[in-house]
NULUMNU-453432 format. One line per field, with one value per atom (N, C-alpha, C): x, y, z; atom name; residue number from 1; residue in three letters. Coordinates in nm, 2 decimals. Each point is the difference from the previous one (the first is absolute). Example, Ala and Ser with C-alpha at 12.3 -4.5 7.8 and 13.67 -1.06 7.14 Angstrom:
<nodes>
east <- 1.32|-0.09|0.09|-0.04|0.09|-0.08
north <- -0.57|0.12|0.12|0.11|0.11|0.11
up <- 0.78|0.00|0.00|-0.07|0.00|0.08
name <- N|CA|C|N|CA|C
resi <- 1|1|1|2|2|2
resn <- ALA|ALA|ALA|SER|SER|SER
</nodes>
This chain:
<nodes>
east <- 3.87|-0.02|-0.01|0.03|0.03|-0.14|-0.05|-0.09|-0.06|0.08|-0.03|-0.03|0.04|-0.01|-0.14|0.00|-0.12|-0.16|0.07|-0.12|-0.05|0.11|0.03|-0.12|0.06|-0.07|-0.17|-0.02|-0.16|-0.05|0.04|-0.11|0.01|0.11|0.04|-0.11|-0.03|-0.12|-0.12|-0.05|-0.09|-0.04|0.11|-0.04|-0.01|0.09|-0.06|-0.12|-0.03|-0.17|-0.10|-0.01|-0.03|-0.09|0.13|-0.03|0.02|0.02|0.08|-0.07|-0.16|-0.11|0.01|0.01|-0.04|0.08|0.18|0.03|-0.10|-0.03|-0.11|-0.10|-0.05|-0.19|0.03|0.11|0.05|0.01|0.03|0.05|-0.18|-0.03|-0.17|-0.07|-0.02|-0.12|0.06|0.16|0.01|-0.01|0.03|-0.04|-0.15|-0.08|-0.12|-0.05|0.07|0.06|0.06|-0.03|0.03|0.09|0.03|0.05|0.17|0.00|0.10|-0.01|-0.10|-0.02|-0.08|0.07|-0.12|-0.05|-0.13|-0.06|-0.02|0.04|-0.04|0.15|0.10|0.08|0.02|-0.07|-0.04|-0.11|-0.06|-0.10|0.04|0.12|0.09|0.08|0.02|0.12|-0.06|-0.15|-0.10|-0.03|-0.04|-0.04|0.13|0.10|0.13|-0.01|-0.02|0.03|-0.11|-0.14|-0.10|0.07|-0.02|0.03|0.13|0.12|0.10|-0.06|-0.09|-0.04|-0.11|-0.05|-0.10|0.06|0.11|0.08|0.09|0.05|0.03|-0.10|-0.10|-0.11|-0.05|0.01|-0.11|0.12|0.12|0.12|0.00|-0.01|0.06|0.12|0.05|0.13|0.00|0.14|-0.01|-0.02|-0.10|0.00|0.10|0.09|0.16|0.01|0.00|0.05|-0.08|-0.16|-0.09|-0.10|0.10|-0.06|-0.04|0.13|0.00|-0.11|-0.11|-0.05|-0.12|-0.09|-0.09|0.02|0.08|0.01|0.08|0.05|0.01|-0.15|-0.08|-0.12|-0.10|0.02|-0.08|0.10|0.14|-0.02|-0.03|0.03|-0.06|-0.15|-0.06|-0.16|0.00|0.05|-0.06|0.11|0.09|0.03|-0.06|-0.07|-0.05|-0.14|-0.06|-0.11|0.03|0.09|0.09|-0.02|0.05|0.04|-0.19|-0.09|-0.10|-0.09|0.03|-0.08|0.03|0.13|0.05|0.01|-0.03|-0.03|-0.16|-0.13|-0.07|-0.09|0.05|-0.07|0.00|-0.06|0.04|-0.14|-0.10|-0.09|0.07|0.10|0.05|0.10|0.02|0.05|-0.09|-0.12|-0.05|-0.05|0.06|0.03|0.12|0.10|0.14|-0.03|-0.05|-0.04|-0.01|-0.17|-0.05|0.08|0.05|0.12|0.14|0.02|0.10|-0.03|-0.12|-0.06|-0.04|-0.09|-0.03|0.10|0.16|0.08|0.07|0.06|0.02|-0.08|-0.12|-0.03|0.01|0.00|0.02|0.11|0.13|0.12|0.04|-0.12|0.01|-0.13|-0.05|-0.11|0.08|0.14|0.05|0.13|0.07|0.17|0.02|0.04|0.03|0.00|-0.12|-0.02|0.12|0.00|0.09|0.15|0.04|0.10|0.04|-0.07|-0.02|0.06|-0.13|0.03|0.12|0.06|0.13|0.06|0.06|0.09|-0.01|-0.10|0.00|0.03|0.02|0.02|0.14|0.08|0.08|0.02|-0.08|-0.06|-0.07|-0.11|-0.06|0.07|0.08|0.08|0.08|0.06|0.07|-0.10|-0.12|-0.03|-0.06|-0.03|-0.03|0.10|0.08|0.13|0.01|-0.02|0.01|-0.11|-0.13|-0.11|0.04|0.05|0.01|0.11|0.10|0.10|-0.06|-0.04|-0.08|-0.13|-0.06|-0.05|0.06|0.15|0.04|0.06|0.04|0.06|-0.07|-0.17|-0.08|-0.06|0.02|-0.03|0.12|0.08|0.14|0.03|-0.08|-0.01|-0.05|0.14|-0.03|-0.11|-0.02|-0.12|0.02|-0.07|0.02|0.08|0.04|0.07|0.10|0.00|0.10|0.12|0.15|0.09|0.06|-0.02|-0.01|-0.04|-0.15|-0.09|0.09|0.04|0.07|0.11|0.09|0.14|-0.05|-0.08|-0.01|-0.04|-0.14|-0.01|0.12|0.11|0.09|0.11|-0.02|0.09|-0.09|-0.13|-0.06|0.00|0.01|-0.04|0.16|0.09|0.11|0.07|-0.09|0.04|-0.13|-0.12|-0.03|0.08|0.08|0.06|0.12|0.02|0.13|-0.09|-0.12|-0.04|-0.10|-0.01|-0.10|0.07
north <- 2.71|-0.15|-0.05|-0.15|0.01|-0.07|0.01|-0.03|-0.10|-0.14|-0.14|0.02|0.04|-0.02|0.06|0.10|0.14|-0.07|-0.10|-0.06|-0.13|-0.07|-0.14|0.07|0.12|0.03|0.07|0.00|0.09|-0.13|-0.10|-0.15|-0.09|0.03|-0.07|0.09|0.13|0.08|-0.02|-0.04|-0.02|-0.16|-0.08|-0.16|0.01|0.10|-0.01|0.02|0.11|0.12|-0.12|-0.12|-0.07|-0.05|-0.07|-0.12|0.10|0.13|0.05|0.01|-0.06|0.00|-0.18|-0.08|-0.17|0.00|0.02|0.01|0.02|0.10|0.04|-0.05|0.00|-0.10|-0.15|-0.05|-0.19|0.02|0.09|0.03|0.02|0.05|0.06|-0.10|-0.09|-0.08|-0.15|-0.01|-0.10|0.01|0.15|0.01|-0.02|0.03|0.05|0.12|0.11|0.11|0.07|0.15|0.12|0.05|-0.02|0.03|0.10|0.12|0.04|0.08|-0.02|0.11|0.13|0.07|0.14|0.03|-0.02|0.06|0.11|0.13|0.13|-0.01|-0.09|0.08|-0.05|-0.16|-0.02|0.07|0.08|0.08|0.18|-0.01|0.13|-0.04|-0.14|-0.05|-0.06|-0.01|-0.02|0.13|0.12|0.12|0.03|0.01|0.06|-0.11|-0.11|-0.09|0.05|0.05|0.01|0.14|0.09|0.11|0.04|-0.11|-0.02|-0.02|-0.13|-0.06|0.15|0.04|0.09|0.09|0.08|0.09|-0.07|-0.09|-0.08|0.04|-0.08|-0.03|0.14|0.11|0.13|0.08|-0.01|0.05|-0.10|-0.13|-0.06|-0.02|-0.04|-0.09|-0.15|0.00|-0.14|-0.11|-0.13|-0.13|-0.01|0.00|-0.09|0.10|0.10|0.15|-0.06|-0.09|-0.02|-0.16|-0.06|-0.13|-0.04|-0.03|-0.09|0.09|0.13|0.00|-0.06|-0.03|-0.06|-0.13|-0.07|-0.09|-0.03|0.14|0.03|0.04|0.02|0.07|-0.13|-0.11|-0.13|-0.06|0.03|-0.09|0.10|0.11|0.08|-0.05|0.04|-0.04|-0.14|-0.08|-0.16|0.02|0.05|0.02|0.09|0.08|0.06|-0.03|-0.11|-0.09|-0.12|-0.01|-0.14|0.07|0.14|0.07|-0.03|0.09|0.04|-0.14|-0.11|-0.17|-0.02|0.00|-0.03|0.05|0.13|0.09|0.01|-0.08|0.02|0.13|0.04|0.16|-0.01|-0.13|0.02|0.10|0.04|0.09|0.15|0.03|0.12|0.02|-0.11|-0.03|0.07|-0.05|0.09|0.16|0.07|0.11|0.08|-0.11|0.09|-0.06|-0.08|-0.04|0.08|0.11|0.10|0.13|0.03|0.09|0.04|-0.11|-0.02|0.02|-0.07|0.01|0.14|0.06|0.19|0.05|-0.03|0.10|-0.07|-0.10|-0.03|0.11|0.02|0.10|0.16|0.00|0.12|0.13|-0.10|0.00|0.07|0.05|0.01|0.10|0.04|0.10|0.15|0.05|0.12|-0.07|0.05|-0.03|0.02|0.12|0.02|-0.09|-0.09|-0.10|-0.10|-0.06|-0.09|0.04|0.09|0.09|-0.02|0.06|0.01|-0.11|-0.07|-0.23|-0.01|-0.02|-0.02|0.04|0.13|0.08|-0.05|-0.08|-0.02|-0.13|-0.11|-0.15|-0.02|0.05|-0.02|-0.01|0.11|0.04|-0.11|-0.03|-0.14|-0.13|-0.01|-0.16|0.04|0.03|0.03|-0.01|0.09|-0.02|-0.15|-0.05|-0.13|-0.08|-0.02|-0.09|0.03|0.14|0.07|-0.06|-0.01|-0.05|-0.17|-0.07|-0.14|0.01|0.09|-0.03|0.02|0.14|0.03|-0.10|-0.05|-0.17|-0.09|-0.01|-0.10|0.02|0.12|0.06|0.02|0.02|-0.04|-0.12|-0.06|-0.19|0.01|0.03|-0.12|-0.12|-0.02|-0.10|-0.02|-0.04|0.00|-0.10|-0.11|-0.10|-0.04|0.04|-0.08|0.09|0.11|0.06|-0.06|0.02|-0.10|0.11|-0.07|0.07|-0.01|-0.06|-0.02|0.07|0.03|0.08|0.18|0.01|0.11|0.05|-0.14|-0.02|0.08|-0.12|0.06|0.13|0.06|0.12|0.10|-0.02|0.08|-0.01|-0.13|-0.01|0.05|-0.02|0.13|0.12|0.04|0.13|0.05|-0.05|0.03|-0.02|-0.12|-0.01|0.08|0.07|0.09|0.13|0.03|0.10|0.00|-0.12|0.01|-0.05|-0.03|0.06|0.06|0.08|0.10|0.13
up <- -0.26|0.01|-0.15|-0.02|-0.13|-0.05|-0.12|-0.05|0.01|-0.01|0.02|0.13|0.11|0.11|0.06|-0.04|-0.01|-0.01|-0.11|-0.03|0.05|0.06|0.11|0.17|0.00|0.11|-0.03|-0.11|0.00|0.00|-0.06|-0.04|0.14|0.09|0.12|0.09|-0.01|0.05|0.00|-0.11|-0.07|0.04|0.01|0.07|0.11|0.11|0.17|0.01|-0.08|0.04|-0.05|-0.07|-0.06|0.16|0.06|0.13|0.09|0.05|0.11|0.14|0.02|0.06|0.02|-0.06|0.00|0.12|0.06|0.15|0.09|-0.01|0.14|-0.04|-0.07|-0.05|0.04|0.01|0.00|0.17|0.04|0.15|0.08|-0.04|0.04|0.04|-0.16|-0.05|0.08|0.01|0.09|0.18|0.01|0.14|0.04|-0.07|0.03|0.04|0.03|0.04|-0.06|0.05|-0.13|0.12|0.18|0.08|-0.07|0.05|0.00|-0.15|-0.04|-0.14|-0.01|-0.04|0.04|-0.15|0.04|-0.05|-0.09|0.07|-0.07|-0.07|0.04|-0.09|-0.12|-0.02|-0.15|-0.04|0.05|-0.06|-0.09|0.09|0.00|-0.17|0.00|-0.07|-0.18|0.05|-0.11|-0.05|0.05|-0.05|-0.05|0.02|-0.03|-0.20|0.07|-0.16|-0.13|0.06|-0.07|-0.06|0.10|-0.05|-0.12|0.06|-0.14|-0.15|0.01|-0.09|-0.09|0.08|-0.04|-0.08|0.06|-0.03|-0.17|0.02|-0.12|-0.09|0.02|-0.09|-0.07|0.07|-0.03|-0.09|0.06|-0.14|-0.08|-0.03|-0.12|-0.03|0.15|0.00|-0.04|-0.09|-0.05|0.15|-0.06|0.07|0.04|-0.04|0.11|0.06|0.06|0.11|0.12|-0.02|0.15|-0.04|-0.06|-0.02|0.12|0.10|0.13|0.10|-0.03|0.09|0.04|-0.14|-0.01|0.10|-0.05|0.12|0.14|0.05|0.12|0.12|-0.12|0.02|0.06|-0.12|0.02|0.15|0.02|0.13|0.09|0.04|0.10|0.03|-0.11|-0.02|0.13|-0.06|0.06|0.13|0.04|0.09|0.10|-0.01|0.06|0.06|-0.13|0.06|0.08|0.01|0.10|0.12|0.02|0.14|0.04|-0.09|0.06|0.03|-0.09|0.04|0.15|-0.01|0.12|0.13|0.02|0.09|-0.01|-0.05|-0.03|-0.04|-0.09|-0.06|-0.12|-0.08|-0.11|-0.05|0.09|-0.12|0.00|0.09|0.00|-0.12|-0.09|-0.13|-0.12|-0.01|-0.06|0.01|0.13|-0.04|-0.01|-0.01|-0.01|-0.16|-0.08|-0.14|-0.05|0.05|-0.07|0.06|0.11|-0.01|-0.12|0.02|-0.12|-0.15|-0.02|-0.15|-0.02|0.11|-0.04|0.02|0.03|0.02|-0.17|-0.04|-0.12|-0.09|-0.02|-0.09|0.05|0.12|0.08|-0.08|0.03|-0.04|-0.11|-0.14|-0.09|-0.05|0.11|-0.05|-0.03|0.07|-0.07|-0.03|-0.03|-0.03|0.15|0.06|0.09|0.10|0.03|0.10|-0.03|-0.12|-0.02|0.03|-0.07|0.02|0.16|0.10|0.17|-0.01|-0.03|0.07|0.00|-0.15|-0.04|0.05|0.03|0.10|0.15|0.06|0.14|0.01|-0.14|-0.01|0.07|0.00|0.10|0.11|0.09|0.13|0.02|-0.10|0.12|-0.02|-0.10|-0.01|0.14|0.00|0.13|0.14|0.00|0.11|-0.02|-0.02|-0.06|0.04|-0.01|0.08|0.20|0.00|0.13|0.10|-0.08|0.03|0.05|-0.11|0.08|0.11|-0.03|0.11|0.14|0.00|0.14|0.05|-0.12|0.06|0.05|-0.02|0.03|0.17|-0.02|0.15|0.09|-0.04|0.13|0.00|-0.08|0.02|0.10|-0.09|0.09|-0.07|-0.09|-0.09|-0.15|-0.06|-0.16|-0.07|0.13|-0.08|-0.10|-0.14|-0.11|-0.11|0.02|-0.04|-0.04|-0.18|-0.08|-0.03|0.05|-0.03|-0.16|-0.05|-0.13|-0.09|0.04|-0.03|-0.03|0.11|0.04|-0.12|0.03|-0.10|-0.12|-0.06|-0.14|-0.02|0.07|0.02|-0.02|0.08|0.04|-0.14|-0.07|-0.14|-0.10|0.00|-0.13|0.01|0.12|-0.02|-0.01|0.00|-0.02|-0.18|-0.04|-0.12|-0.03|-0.01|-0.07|0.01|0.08|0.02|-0.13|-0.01|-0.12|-0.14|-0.01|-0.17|0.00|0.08|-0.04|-0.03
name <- N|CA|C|N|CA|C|N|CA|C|N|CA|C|N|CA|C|N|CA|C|N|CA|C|N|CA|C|N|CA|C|N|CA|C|N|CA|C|N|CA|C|N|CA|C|N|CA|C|N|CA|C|N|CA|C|N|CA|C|N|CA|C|N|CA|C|N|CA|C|N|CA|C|N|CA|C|N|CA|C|N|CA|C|N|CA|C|N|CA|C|N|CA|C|N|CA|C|N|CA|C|N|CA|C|N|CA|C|N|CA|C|N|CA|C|N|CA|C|N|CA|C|N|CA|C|N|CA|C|N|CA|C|N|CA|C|N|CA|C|N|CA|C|N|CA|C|N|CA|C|N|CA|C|N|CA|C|N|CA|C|N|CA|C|N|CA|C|N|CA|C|N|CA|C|N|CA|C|N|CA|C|N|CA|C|N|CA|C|N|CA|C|N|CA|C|N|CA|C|N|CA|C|N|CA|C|N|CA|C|N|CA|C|N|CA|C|N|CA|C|N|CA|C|N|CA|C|N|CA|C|N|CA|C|N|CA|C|N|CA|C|N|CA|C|N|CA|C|N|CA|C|N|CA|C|N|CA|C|N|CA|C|N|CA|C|N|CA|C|N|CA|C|N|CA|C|N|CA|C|N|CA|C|N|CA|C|N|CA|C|N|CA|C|N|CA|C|N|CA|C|N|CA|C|N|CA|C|N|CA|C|N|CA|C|N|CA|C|N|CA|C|N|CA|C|N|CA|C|N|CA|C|N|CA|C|N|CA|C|N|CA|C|N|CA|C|N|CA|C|N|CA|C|N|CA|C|N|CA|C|N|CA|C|N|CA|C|N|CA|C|N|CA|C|N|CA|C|N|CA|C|N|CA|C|N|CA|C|N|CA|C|N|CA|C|N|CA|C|N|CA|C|N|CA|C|N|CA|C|N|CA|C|N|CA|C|N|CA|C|N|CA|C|N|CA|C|N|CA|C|N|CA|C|N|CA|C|N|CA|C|N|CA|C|N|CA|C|N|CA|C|N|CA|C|N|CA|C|N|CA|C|N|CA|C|N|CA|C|N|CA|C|N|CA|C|N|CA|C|N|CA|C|N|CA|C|N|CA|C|N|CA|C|N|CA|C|N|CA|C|N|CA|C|N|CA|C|N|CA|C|N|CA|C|N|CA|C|N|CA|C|N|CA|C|N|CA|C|N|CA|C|N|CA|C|N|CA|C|N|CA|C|N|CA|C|N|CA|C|N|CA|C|N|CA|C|N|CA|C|N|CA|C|N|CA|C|N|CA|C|N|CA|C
resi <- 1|1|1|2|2|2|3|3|3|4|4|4|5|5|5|6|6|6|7|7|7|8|8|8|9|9|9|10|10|10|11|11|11|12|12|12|13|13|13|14|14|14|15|15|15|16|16|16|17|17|17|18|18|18|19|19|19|20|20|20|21|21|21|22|22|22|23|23|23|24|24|24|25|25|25|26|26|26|27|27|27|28|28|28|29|29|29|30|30|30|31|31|31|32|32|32|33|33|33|34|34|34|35|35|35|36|36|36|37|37|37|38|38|38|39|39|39|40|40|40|41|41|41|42|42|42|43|43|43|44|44|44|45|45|45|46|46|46|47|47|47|48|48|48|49|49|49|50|50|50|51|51|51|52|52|52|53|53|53|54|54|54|55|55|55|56|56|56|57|57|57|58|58|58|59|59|59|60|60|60|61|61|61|62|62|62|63|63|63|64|64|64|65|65|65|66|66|66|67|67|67|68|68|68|69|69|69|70|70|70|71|71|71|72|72|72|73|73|73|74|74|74|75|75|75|76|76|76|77|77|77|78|78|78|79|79|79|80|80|80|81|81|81|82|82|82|83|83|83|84|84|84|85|85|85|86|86|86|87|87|87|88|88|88|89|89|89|90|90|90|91|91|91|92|92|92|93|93|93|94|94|94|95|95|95|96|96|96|97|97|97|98|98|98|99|99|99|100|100|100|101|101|101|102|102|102|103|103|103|104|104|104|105|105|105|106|106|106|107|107|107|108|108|108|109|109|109|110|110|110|111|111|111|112|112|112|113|113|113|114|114|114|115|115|115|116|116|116|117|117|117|118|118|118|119|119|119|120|120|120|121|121|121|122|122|122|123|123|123|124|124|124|125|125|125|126|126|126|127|127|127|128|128|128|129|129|129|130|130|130|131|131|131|132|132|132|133|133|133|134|134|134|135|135|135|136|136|136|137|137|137|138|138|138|139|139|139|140|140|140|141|141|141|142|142|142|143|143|143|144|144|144|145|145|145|146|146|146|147|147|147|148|148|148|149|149|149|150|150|150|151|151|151|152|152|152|153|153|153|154|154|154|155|155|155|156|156|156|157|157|157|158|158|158|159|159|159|160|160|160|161|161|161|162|162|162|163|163|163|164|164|164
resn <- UNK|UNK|UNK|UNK|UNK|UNK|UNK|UNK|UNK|UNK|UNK|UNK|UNK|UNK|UNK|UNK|UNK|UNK|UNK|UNK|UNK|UNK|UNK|UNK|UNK|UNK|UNK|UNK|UNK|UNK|UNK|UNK|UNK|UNK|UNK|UNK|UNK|UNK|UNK|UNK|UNK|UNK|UNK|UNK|UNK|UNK|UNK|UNK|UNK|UNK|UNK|UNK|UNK|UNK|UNK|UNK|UNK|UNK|UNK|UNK|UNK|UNK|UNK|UNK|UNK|UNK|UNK|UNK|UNK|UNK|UNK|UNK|UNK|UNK|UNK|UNK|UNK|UNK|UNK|UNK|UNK|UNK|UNK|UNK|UNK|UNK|UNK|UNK|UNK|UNK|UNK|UNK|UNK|UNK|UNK|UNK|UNK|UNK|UNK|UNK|UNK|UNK|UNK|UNK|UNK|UNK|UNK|UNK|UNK|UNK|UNK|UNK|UNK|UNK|UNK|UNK|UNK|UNK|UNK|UNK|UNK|UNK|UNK|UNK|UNK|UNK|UNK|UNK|UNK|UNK|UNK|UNK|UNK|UNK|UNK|UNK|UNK|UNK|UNK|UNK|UNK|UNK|UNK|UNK|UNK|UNK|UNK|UNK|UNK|UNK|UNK|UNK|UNK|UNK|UNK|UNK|UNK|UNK|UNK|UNK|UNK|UNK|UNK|UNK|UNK|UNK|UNK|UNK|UNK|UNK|UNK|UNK|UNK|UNK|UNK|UNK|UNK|UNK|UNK|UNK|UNK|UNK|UNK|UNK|UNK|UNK|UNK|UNK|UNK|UNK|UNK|UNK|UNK|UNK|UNK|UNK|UNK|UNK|UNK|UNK|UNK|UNK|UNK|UNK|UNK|UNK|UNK|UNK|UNK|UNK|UNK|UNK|UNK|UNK|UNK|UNK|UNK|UNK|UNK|UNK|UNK|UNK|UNK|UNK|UNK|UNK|UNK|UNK|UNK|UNK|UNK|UNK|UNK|UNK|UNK|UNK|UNK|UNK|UNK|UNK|UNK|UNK|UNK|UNK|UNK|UNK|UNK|UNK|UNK|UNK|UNK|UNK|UNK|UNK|UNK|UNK|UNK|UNK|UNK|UNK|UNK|UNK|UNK|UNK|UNK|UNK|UNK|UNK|UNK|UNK|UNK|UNK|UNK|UNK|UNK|UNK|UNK|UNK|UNK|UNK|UNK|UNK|UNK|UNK|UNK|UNK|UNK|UNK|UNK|UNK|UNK|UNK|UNK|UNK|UNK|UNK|UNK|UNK|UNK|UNK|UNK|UNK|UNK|UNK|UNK|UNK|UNK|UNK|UNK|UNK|UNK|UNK|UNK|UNK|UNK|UNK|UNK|UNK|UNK|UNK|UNK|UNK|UNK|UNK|UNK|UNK|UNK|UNK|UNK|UNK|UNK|UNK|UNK|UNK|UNK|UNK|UNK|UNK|UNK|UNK|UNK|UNK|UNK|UNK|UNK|UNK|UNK|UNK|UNK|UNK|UNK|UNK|UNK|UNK|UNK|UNK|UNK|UNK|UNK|UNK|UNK|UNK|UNK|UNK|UNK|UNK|UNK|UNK|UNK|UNK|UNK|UNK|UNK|UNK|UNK|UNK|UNK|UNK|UNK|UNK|UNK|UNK|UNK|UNK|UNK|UNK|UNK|UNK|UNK|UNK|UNK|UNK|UNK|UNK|UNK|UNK|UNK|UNK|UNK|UNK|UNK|UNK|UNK|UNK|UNK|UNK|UNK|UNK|UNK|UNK|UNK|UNK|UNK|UNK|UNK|UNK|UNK|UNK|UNK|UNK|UNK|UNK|UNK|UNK|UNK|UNK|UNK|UNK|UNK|UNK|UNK|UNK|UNK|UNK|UNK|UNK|UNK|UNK|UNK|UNK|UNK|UNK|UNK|UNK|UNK|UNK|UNK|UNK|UNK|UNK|UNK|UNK|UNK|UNK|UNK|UNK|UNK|UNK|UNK|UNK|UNK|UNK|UNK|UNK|UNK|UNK|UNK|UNK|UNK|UNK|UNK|UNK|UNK|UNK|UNK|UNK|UNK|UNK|UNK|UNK|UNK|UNK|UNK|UNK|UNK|UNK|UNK|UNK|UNK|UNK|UNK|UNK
</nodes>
């Protein structure tokens, strides 16, 4: 791919991962209703992001390699507090909080652990997708499920595929 181009698509990356959550959060917060969103599998799809970011961070990969996770991280986060307001559970929020936060340092007490995570971040982005589909197939209904949302999904992870 040629260079100018190479580089048209990392900053075009970099601006979906930006908004790529405001679809489905504008979809939610106008329904009133988190209907048709599963849960575990933005939970599947947050651990997968942390663990990237972690894994970044603990080698001392350059900032541009995992800029856009930090704020993939921040809309998961508030999307995931939308699902639990709305399904009323939000104190079950603050233990997937403190789950998340002791596994954040978890992650990093041998190499090996991190090493593991990283090796299985694949496994759970995937099952993480698998997770909402099979929500959706026993709903029978997508609800608020932003196709949009999806799109771009399906255009970054493809343009990370071509500059990384």
């Amino acid at each position: 791919m040629a260079p100018g181009l190479l580089d048209l698509v990392h900053l075009s990356t970099w601006a979906v991962c930006a908004v790529i959550k405001l679809p489905q959060l504008v979809a939610v917060l106008r329904a009133g209703s988190a209907w048709g969103l599963s849960l575990s599998s933005l939970l599947l799809e947050l651990a997968g992001f942390l663990v990237f970011l972690r894994y970044q961070i603990y080698y001392g990969y350059p900032l541009e390699t995992y800029l856009e996770y930090p704020i993939l991280i921040a809309q998961d986060v508030i999307l995931i507090f939308c699902i639990m307001h709305f399904s009323g559970k939000v104190k079950r929020a603050l233990f997937y909080a403190v789950v998340f936060w002791g596994s954040w340092y978890m992650l990093t007490l041998q190499k090996w652990i991190i090493d593991l995570a990283m090796n299985l971040c694949t496994l759970v982005s995937a099952a993480s997708k698998l997770a909402q589909l099979q929500h959706l197939w026993q709903t029978k209904d997508s609800g608020q499920v932003s196709a949009l949302t999806w799109g771009m999904s399906a255009y970054t992870c493809a343009g990370k595929l071509q500059t990384t």
